[in-house]
C-alpha positions in Angstrom: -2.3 14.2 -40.7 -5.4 12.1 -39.5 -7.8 13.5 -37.5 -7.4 11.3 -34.7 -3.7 12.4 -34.3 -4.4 15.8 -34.2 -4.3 15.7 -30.4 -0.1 14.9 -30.2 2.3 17.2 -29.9 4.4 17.7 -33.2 7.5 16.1 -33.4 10.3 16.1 -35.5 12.5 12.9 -36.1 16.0 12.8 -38.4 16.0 10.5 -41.2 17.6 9.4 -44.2 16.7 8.4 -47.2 18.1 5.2 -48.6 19.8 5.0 -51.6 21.7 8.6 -51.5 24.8 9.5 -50.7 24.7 11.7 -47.2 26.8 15.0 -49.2 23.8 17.2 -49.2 23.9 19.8 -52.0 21.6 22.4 -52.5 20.2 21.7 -55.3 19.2 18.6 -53.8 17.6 20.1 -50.9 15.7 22.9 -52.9 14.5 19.6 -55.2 13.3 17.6 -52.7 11.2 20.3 -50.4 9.2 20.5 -54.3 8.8 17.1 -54.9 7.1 16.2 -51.1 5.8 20.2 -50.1 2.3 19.8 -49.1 1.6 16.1 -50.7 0.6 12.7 -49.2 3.5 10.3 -49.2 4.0 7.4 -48.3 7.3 6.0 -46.5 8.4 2.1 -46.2 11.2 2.1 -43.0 14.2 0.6 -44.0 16.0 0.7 -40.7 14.9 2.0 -37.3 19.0 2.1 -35.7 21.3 3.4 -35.2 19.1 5.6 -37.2 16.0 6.0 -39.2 16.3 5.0 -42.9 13.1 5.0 -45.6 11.9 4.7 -49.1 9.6 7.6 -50.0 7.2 7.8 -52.4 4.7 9.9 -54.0 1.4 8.5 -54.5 -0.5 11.1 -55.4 -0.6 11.4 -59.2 -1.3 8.5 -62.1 1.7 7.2 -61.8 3.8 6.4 -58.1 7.2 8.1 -57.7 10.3 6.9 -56.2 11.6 10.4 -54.7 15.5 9.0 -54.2 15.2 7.5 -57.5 13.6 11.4 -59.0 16.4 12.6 -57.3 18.9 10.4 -59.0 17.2 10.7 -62.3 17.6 15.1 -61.9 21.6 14.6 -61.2 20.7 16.9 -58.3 22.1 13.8 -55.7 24.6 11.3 -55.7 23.4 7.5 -55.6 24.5 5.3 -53.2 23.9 1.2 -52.5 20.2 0.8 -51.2 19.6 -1.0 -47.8 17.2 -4.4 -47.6 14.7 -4.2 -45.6 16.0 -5.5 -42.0 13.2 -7.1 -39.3 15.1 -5.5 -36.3 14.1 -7.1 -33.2 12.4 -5.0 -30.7 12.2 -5.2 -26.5 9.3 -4.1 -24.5 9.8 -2.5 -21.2 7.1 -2.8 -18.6 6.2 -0.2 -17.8 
């Protein structure tokens, strides 16, 4: 995490990877926690509702990784039909 972010509280937010099937297996579980445990990564959201859906990858080596598509590659997770990216409109509440 930035620096300038370390003032917020932590939070936690549900999400969903796109591209995989939601029967969670543990195999896939114990896979992913190694591919993304203590690395940089960088997510591209999919979909915001009715809830959050992103592409993750791993930057940090030579070579980028697709983690749903590692995933798919190990057998350890079922594929599924990937989202497009949607513009979802957006209101703004005065506050």
């Amino acid at each position: 995490m930035l620096p300038r972010f370390n003032h917020l509280p932590a939070q936690a937010v549900e999400m969903f990877l796109n591209g995989v099937k939601e029967n969670e297996t543990t195999a896939g579980r114990d896979l992913l926690v190694k591919l993304v445990k203590n690395k940089d990564l960088v997510a591209r959201v999919i979909h915001t509702f009715p809830y959050i859906t992103v592409d993750l990858y791993d930057t940090t080596g030579p070579k980028e990784v697709d983690i749903v598509q590692e995933l798919i590659n190990r057998k350890v997770v079922e594929a599924d039909k990937k989202k497009k990216c949607c513009m979802q409109s957006r209101s703004i509440i005065p506050g």
